[in-house]
C-alpha positions as CSV (number, residue, x, y, z in Angstrom):
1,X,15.2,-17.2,-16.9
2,X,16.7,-14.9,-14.7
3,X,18.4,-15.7,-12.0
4,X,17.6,-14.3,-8.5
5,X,21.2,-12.5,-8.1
6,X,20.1,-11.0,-11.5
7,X,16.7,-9.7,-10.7
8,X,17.9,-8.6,-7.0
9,X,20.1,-6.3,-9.0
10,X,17.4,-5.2,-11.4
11,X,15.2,-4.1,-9.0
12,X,17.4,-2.6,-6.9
13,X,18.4,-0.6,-9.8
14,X,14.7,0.4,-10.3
15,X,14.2,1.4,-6.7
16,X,17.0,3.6,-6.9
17,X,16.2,5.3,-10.0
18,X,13.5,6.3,-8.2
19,X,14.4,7.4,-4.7
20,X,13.6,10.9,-2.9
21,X,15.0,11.6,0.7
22,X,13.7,13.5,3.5
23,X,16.7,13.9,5.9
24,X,18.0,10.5,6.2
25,X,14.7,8.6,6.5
26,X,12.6,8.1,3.4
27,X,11.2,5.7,1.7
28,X,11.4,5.1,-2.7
29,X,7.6,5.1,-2.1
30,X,7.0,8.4,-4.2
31,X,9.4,8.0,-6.8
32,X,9.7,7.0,-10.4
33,X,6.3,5.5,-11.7
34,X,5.7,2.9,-14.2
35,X,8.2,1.3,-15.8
36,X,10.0,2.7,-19.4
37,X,8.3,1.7,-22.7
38,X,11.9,-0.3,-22.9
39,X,11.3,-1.7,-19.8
40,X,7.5,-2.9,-20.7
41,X,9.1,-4.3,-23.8
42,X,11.6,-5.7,-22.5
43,X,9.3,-7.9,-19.7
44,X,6.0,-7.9,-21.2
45,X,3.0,-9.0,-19.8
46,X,3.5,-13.1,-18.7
47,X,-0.3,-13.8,-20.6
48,X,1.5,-12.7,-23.7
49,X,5.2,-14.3,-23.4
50,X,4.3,-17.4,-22.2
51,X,6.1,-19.2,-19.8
52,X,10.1,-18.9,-19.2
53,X,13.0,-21.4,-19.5
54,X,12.8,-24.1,-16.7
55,X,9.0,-23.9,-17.1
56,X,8.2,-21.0,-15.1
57,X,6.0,-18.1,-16.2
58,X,7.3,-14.5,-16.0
59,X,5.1,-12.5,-13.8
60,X,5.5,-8.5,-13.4
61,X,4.4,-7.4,-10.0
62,X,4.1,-3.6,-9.3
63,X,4.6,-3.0,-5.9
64,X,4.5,0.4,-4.2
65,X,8.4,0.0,-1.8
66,X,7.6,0.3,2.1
67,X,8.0,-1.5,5.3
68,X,4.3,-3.1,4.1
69,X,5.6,-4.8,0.9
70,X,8.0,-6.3,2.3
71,X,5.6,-9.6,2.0
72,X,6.5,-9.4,-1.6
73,X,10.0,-9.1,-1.5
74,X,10.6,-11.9,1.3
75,X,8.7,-14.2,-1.1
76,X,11.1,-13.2,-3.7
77,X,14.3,-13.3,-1.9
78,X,13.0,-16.6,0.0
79,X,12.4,-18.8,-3.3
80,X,8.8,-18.9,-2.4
81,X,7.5,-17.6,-6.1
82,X,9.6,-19.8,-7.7
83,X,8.4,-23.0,-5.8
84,X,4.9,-22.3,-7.6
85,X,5.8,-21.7,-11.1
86,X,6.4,-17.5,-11.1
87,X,9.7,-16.2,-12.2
88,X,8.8,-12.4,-10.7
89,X,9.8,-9.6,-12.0
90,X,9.5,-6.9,-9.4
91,X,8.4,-3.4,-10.8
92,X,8.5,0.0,-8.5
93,X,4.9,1.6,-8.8
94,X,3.8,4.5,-7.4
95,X,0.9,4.3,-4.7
96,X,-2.5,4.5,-4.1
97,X,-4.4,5.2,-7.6
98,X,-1.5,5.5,-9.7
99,X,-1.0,1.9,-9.3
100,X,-4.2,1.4,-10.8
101,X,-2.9,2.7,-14.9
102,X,0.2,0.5,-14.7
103,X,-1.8,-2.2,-14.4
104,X,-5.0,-1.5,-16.6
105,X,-2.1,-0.5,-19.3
106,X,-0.6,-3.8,-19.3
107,X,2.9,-2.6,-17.3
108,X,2.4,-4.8,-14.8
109,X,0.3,-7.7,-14.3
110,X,-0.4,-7.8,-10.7
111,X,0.0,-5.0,-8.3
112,X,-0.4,-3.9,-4.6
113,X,-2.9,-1.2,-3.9
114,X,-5.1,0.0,-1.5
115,X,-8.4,-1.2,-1.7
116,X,-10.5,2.6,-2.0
117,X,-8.3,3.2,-4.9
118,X,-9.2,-0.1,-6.4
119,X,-12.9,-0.3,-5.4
120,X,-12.9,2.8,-6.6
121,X,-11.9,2.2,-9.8
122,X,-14.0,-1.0,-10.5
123,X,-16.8,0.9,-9.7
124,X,-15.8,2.9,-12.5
125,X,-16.1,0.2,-15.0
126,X,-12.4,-1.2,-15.1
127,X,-12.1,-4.9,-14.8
128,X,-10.3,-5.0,-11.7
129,X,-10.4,-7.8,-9.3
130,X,-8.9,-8.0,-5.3
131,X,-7.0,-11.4,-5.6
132,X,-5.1,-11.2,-2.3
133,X,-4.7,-9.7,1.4
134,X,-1.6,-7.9,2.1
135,X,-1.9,-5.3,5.3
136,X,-4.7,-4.0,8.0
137,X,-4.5,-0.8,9.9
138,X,-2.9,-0.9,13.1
139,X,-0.6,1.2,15.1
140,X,1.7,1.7,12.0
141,X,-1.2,4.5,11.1
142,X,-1.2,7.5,13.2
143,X,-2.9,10.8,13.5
144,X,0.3,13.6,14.1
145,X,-0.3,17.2,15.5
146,X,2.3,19.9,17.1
147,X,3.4,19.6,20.9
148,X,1.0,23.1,21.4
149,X,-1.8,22.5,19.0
150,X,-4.2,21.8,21.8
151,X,-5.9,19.1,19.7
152,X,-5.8,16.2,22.2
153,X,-8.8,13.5,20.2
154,X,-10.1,13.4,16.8
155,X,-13.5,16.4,18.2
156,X,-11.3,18.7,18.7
157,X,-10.7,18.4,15.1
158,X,-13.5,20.4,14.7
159,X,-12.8,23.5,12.1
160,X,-8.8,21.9,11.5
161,X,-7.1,21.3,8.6
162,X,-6.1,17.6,8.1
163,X,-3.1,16.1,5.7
164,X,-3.6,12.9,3.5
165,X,-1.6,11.8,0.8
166,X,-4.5,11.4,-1.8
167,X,-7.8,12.0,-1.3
168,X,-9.5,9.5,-3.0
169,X,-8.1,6.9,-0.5
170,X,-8.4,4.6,2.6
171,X,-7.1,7.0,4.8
172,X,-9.9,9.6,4.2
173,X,-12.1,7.2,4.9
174,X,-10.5,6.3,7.7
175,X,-10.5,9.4,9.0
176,X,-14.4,10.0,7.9
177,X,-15.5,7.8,10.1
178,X,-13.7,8.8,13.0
179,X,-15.4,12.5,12.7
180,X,-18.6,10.7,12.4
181,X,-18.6,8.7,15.5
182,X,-16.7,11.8,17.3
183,X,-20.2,13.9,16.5
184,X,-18.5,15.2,13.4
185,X,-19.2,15.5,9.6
186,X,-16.5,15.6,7.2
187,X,-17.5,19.0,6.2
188,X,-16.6,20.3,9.7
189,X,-12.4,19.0,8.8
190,X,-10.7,20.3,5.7
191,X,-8.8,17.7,4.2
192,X,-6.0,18.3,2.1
193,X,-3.4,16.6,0.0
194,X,0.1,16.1,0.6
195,X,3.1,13.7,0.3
196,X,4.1,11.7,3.4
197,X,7.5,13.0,3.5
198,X,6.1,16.8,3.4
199,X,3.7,16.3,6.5
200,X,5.7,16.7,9.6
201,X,7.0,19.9,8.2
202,X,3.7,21.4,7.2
203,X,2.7,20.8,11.0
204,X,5.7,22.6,12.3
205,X,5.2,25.1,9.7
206,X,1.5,25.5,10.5
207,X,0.3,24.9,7.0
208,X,-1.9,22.2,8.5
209,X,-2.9,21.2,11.7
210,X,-2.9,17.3,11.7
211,X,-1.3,14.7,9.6
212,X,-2.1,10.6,8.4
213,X,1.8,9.5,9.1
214,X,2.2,6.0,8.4
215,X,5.5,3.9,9.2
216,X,8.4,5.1,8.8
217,X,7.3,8.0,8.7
218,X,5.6,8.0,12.1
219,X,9.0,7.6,13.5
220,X,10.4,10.8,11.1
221,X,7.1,12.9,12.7
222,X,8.5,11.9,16.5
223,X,11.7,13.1,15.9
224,X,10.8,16.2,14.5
225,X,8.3,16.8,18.0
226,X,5.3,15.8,16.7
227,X,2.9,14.3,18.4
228,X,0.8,11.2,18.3
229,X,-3.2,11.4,19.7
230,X,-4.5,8.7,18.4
231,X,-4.5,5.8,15.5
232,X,-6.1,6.5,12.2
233,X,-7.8,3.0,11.8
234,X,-9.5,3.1,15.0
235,X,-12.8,3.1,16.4
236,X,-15.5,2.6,13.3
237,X,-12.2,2.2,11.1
238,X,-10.0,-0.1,13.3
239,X,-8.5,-3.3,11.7
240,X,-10.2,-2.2,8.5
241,X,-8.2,-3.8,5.6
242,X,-6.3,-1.1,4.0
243,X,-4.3,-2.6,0.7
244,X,-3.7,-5.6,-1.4
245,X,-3.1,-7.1,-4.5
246,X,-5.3,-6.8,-7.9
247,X,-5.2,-7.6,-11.3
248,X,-7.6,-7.3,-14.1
249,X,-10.3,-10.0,-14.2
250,X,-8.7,-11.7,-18.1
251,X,-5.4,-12.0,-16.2
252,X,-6.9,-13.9,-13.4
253,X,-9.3,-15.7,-15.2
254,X,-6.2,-17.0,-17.3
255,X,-4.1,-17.6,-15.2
256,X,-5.7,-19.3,-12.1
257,X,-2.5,-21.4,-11.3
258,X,-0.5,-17.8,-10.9
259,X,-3.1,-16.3,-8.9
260,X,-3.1,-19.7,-6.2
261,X,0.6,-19.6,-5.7
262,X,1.0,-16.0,-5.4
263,X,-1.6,-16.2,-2.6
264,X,-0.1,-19.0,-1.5
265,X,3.8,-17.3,-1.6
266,X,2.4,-14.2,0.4
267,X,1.1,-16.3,3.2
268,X,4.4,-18.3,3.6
269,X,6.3,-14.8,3.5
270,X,3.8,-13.2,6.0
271,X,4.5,-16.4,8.5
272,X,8.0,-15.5,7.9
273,X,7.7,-11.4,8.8
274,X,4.8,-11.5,11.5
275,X,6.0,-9.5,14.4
276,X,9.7,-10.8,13.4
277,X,11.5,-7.3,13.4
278,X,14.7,-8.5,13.1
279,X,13.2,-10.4,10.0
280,X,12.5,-6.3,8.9
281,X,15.6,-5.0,10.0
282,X,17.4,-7.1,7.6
283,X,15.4,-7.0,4.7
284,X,13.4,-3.6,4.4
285,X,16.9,-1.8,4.2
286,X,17.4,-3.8,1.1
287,X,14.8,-2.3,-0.8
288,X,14.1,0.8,0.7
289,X,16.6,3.8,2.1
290,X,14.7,3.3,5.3
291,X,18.1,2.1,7.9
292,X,17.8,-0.8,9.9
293,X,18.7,1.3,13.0
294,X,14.7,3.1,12.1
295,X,13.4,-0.6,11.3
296,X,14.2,-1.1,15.2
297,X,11.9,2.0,16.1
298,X,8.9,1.4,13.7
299,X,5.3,0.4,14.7
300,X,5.5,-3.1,12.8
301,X,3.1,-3.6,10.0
302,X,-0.1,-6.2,10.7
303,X,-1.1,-8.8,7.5
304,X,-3.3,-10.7,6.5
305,X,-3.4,-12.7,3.1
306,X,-6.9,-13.1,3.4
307,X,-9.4,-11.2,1.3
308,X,-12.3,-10.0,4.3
309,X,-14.9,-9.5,2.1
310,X,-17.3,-8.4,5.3
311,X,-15.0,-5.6,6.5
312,X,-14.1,-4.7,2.4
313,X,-18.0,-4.6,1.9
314,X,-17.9,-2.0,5.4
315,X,-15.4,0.2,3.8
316,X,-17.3,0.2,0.4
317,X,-20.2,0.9,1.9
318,X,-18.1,3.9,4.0
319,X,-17.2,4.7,0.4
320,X,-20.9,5.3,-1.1
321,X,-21.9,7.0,2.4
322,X,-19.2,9.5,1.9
323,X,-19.8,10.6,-1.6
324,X,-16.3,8.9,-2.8
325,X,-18.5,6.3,-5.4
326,X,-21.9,7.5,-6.6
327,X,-24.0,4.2,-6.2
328,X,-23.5,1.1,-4.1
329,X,-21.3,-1.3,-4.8
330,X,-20.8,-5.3,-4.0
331,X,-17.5,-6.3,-3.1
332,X,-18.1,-9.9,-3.7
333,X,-18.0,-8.8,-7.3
334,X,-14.9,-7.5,-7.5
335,X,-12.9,-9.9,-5.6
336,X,-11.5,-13.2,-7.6
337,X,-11.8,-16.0,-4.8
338,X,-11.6,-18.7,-7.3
């Protein structure tokens, strides 16, 4: 086994690897995806190695490295995994729906994601399963314009062009319902693509007239003069549940034991971080180049571990209405509650 010095160091070796920078601010979260075919090797997938020395069993846990996993790296750093049988190996993932390959490949065997991506995909036939809460959108989600756009609420929208980081995700849904209640249809809004850390530019640059900035880099789109008129998950949208963690349904049905102490390990660590900023300050510099002097600024994440299945079944349904899945689709079905 491991020990925890030992896998601090790997993964902070991963997450390095993998960095970008935008001035001084950015996160790892768009860097290096899955891990190396050495790598895979290497950890393996823990259904297939069997459990470690000192009778814990290896689990690989993709995570996507913001402010908002820091749930999964306090359990790490706190012992918390390892009190319930999981020697974790922490593996840097890239967001949204490329999460979803690493783990229907085998990379990883659990992973954080956000729950259009991975509705998405089990209404496309793979066996994925929503095995635990992790973060609802707040304040840490804004909607960014220019100082002298003259778009002052989400009507005046109306014939704008509108920056997410991937279509096919909780933030245009997010941002769908807004229109609707507003008196809008999506059709009157054209929504484009685009990296986080390329948004506040694009505003100042007028490539696009409004921007999804979540934390940090809400703080990066104030500095640069941008301006906040609203949150994204507000209104139809507000405290929808916006990602979490999955697996594939053998995995879970295997390994029930894992999937109760990881839920269990991510509600000790969200008791830990909930509205404890200095708790952030400390740790999200650790794993992330985002400073501790930004943590202090930063609209501070809200979790829960709990799977809402009522406000999942809203977004799904959100989902079919706006042409993202084809044909309904239960949520009860794809979450593993066991």
């Amino acid at each position: 086994m491991l020990t925890r010095k030992l896998r601090d160091a790997r993964r902070r070796g991963l997450l390095a690897a993998g960095a970008l920078s935008v001035a001084a601010l950015t996160l790892t979260a768009c860097g290096s995806g899955s891990p190396s075919s050495a790598e895979a090797d290497a950890a393996g997938s823990s259904s297939a190695t069997g459990a470690g020395s000192g009778g814990l069993e290896p689990v690989n846990i993709g995570y996507f490295p913001l402010v908002h996993t820091s749930t999964l790296v306090n359990a790490d750093e706190q012992g918390y995994l390892e009190e319930v049988g999981i020697d974790a190996e922490l593996t840097q993932t890239q967001g949204g729906a490329a999460a979803i390959p690493a783990l229907a490949s085998g990379n990883v065997d659990v992973t954080y994601a956000n729950y259009t991506s991975a509705l998405l995909a089990a209404q496309q036939g793979l066996p994925i399963v929503l095995i635990a809460g992790n973060d609802v959108g707040a304040d840490d989600h804004g909607i960014y314009v220019g100082p002298d756009s003259g778009i002052e609420e989400i009507a005046d929208l109306k014939g704008k062009s509108f920056a997410v980081n991937n279509l096919q995700n909780i933030g245009t849904v997010a941002l769908y319902a807004q229109l609707e209640e507003a008196g809008l249809s999506p059709a009157d809004v054209e929504v484009m693509e685009m990296p986080y850390p390329d948004m506040a530019a694009a505003v100042q640059n007028g490539n696009v007239d409004a921007v999804w900035q979540v934390e940090p880099f809400q703080v990066v789109a104030e500095q640069e003069g941008l301006v906040k008129i609203g949150n994204l998950f507000d209104g139809p949208a507000a405290d929808m549940p916006v990602a979490g963690w999955i697996t594939t349904r053998d995995y879970a049905e295997a390994n029930p034991e894992i999937i109760t102490g990881l839920r269990d390990s991510l509600s000790r660590s969200i008791e830990d971080l909930d509205g404890n900023r200095e708790a952030f300050a400390a740790l999200v510099p650790e794993f992330t180049t985002v400073t501790a002097e930004v943590v202090e600024e930063i609209e501070l994440p809200v979790f829960s571990a709990e799977l809402d299945l009522e406000k999942l079944q809203q977004g799904a349904d959100l989902m079919l209405e706006y042409d993202l899945i084809d044909e309904a689709l239960d949520v009860q079905g794809t979450a593993y509650t066991d």
